[in-house]
KEDRENVEX-384829 format. One record per residue (C-alpha): chain; x, y, z. Coordinates in nm, 2 decimals, padded with zeros to 4 digits. Example, Ala and Ser with C-alpha at 12.3 -4.5 7.8 and 13.67 -1.06 7.14 Angstrom:
BEGIN
+----+--------+--------+--------+
! ch !   east !  north !     up !
+----+--------+--------+--------+
!  A !  01.23 ! -00.45 !  00.78 !
!  A !  01.37 ! -00.11 !  00.71 !
+----+--------+--------+--------+
This chain:
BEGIN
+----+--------+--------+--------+
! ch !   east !  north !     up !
+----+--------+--------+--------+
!  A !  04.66 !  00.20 ! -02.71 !
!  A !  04.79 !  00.07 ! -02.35 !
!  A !  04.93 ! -00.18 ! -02.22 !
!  A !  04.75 ! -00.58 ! -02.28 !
!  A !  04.98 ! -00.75 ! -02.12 !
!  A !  05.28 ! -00.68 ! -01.88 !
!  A !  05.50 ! -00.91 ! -01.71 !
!  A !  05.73 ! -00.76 ! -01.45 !
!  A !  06.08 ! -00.99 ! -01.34 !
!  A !  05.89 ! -01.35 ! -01.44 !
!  A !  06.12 ! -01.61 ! -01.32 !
!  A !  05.99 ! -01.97 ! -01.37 !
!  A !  06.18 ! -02.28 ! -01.21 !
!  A !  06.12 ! -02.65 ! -01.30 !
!  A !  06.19 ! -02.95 ! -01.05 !
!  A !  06.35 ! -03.26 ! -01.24 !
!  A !  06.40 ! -03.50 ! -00.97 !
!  A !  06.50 ! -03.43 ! -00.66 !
!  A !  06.78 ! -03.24 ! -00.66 !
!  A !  06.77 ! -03.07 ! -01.06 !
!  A !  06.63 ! -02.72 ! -01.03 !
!  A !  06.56 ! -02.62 ! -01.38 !
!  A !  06.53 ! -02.16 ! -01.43 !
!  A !  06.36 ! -02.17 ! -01.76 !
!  A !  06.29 ! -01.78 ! -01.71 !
!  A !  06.51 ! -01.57 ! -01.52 !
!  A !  06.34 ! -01.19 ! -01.50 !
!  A !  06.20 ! -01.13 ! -01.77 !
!  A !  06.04 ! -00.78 ! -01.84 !
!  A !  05.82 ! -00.76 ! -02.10 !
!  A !  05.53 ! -00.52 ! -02.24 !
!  A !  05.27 ! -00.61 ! -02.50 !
!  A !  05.05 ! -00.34 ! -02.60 !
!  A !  04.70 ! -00.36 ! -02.73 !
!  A !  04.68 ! -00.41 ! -03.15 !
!  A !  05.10 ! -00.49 ! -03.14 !
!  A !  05.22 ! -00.82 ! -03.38 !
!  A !  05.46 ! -00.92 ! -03.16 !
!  A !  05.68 ! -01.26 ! -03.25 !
!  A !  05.89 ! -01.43 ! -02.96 !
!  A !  06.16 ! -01.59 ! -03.17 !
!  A !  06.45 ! -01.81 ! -02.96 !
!  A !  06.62 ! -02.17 ! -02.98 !
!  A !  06.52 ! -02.47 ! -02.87 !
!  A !  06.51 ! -02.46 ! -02.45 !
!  A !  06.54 ! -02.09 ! -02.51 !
!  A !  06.23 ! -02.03 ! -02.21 !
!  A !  06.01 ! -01.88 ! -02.52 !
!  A !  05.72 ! -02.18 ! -02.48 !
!  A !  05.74 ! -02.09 ! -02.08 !
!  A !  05.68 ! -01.75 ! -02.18 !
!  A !  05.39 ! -01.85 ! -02.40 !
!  A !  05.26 ! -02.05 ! -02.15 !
!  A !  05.27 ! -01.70 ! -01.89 !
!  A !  05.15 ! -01.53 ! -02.14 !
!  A !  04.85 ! -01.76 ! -02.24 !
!  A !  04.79 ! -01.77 ! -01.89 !
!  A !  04.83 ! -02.14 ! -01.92 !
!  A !  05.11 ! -02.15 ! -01.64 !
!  A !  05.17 ! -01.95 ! -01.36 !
!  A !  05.52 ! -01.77 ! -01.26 !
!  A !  05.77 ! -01.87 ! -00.99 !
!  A !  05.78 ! -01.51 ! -00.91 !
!  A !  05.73 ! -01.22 ! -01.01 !
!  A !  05.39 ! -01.06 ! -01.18 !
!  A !  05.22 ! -01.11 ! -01.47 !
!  A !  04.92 ! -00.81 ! -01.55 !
!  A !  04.65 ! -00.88 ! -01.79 !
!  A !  04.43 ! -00.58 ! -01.90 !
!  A !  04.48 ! -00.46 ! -01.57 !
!  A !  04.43 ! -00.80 ! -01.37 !
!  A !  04.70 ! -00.94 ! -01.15 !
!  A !  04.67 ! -01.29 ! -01.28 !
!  A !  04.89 ! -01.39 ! -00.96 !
!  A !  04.60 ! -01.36 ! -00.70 !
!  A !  04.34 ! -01.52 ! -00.95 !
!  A !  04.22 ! -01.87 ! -00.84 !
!  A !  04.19 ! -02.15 ! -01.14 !
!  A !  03.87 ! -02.10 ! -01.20 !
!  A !  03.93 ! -01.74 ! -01.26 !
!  A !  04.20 ! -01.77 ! -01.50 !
!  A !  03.99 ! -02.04 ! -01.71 !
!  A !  03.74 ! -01.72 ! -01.76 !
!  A !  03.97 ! -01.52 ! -01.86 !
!  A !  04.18 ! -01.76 ! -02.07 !
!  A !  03.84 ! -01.77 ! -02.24 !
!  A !  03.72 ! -01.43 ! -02.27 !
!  A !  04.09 ! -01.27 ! -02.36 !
!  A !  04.28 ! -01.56 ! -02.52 !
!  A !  04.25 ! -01.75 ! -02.86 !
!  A !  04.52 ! -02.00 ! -02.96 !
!  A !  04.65 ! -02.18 ! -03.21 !
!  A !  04.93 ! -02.47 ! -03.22 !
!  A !  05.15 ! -02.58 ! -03.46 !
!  A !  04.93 ! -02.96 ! -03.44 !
!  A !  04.57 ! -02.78 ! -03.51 !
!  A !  04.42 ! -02.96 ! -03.21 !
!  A !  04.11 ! -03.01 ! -03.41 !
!  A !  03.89 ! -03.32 ! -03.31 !
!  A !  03.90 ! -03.54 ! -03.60 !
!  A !  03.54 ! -03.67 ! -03.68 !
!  A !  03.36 ! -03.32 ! -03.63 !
!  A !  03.30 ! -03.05 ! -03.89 !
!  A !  03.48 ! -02.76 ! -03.95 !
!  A !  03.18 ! -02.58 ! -03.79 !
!  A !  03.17 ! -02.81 ! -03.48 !
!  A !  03.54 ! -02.74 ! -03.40 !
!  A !  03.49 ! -02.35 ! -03.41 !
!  A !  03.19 ! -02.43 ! -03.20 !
!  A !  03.34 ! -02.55 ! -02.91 !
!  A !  03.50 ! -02.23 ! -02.72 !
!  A !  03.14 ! -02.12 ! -02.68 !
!  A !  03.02 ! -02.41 ! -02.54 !
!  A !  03.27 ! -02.39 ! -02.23 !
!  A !  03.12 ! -02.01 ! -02.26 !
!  A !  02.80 ! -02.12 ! -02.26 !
!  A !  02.65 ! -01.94 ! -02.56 !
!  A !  02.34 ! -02.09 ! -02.68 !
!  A !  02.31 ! -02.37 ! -02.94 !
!  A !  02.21 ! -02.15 ! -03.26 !
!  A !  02.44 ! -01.82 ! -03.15 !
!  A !  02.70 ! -02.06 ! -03.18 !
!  A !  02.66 ! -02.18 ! -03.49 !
!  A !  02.56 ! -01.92 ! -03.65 !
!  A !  02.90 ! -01.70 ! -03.47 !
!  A !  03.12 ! -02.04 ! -03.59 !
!  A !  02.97 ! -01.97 ! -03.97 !
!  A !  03.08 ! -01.66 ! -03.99 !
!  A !  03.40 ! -01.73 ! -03.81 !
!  A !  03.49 ! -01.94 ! -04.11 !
!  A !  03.38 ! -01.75 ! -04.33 !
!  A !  03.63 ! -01.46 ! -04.24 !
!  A !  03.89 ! -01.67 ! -04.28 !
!  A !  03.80 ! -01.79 ! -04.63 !
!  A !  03.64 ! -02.13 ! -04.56 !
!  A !  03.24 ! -02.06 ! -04.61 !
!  A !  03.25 ! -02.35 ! -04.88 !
!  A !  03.42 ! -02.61 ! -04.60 !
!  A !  03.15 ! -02.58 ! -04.31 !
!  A !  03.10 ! -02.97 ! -04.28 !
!  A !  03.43 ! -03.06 ! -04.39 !
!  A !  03.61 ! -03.29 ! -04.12 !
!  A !  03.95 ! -03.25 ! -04.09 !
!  A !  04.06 ! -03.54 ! -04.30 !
!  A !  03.89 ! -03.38 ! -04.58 !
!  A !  04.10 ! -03.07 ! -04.54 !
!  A !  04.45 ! -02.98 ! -04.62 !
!  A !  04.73 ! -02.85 ! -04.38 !
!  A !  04.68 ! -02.50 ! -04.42 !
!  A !  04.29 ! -02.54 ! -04.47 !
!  A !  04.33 ! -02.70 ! -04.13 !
!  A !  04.52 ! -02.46 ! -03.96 !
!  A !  04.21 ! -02.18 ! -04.07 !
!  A !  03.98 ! -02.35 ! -03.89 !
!  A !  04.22 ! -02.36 ! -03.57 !
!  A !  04.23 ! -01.95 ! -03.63 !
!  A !  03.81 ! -01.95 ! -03.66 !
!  A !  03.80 ! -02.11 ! -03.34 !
!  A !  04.03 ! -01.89 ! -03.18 !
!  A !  03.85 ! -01.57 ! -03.33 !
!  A !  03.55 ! -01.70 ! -03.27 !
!  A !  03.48 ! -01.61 ! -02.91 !
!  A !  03.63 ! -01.18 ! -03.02 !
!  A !  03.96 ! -01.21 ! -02.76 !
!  A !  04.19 ! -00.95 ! -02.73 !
!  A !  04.47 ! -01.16 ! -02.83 !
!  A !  04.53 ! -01.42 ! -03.08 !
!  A !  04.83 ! -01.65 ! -02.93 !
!  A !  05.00 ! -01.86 ! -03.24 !
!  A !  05.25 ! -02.14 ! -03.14 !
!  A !  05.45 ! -02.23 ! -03.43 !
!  A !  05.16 ! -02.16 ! -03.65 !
!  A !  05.33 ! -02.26 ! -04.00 !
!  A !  05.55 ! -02.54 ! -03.83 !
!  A !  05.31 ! -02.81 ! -03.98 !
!  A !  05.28 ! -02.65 ! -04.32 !
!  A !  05.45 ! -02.61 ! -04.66 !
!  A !  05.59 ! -02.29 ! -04.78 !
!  A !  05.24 ! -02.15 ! -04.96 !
!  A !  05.04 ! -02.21 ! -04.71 !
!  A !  05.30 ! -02.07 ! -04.43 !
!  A !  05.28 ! -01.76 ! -04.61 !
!  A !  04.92 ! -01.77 ! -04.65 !
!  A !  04.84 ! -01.83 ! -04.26 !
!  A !  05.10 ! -01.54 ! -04.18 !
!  A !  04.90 ! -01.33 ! -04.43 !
!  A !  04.56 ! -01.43 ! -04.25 !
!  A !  04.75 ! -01.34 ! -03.90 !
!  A !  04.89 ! -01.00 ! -04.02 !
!  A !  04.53 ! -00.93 ! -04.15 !
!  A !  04.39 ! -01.03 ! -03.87 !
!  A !  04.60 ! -00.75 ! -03.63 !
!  A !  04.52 ! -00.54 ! -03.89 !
!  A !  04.18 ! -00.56 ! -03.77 !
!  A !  04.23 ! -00.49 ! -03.40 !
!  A !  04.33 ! -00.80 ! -03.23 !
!  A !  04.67 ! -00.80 ! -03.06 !
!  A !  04.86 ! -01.14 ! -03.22 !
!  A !  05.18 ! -01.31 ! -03.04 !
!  A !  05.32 ! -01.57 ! -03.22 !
!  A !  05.58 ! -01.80 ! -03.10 !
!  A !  05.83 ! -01.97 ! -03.36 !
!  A !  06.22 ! -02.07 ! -03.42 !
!  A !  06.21 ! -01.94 ! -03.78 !
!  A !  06.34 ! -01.60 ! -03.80 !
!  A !  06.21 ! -01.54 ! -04.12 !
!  A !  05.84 ! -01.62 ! -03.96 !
!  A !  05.91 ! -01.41 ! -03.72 !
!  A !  06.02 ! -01.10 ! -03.94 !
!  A !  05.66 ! -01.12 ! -04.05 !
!  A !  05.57 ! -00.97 ! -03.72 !
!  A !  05.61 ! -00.61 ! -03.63 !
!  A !  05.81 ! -00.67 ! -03.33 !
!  A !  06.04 ! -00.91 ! -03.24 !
!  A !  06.12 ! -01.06 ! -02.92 !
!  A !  06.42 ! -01.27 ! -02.95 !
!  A !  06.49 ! -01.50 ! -02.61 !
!  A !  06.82 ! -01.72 ! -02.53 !
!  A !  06.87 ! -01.92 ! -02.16 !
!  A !  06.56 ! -01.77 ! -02.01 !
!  A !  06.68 ! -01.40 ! -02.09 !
!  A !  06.52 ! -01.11 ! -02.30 !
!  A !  06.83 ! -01.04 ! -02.55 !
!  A !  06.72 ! -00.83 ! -02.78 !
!  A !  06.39 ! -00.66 ! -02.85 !
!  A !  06.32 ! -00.47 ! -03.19 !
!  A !  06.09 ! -00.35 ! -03.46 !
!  A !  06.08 ! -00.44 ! -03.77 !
!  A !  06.04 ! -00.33 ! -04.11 !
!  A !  05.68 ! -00.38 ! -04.13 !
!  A !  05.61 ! -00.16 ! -03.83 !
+----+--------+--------+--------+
């Protein structure tokens, strides 16, 4: 189906202090093709949250080039790469990030208000958003009135909500018991299933052997990249 996202020799540095020069990704090369379920599995400081953040477009590379659908993300100025954070990108985090006294349907709401869909398109998009992911009942639910994994499907609405290409999951079940880890993976594996391209980021190998493909990362270094049984 092509190529969604392609990063060519990515090296990221961080400065601690003065004189502390920290590589957090030294050349990485990496391909993610349109509809894959790719999981990017690695230690703690293993570089994979740096490459989430490349990949999210949320950070930008020391060097190298990063290519999204085409786009050289490296000569796009902020503004640029807010709009296509927006139009390409839906995440979810391992803390929900939901705001705490607004309804379900206000949270899924907000994506198109920074794309500045009208007030009735975006609730009635933010409806069905829910709805797909098994929440049609919990519209004005605010988060306290929802469990963990109930919680973490309306992070996934929101992130559906505006149609991106790719779903980007950071430690998705970190938060969550074991039923309703297995439950979100289910919705994400459903979700590619469907067309959307899903990344998701996590420490637990047995998470990640959900996926169809597995990245695995140690000191900033692609080590091994394989398919799984369920590709």
């Amino acid at each position: 189906m092509g190529a969604l996202i392609t990063l060519s020799n990515v090296k990221k540095s961080y400065k601690l202090g003065d004189d502390v020069l920290v590589e957090a990704l030294r050349g990485v090369n990496l391909t993610i093709n349109k509809g894959e379920f790719v999981a990017i599995t690695g230690p703690s400081g293993s570089g994979k949250s740096t490459l989430m953040h490349i990949i999210g477009i949320l950070d930008q590379p020391t060097s190298g080039e990063v290519d999204l659908d085409g786009k050289n993300i490296a000569k796009l100025k902020e503004e640029e790469l807010a709009v296509l954070r927006n139009k390409y990108i839906g995440f979810v985090f391992q803390a929900f990030n939901l705001l705490p006294k607004t309804s379900a349907v206000e949270n899924v709401e907000l994506p198109l208000i920074y794309s500045k869909v009208g007030p009735s398109e975006r609730k009635e998009r933010a409806i069905q958003s829910l709805k797909e992911v098994g929440l049609g009942e919990r519209l004005d639910h605010t988060p306290n009135q929802l469990s963990g994994g109930q919680q973490q499907r309306v992070a996934i609405a929101r992130a559906l909500v505006t149609k991106p290409s790719l779903i980007l999951a950071d430690e998705p079940t970190g938060n969550l018991d074991s039923k309703s880890s297995q439950e979100i993976i289910d919705l994400l594996r459903e979700i590619n299933r469907l067309g959307n391209t899903v990344v998701l980021v996590t420490h637990e190998l047995e998470i990640a052997n959900e996926a169809k493909r597995i990245v695995q990362i140690k000191d900033g270094v692609i080590i091994s990249d394989k398919k799984t049984k369920r590709s």
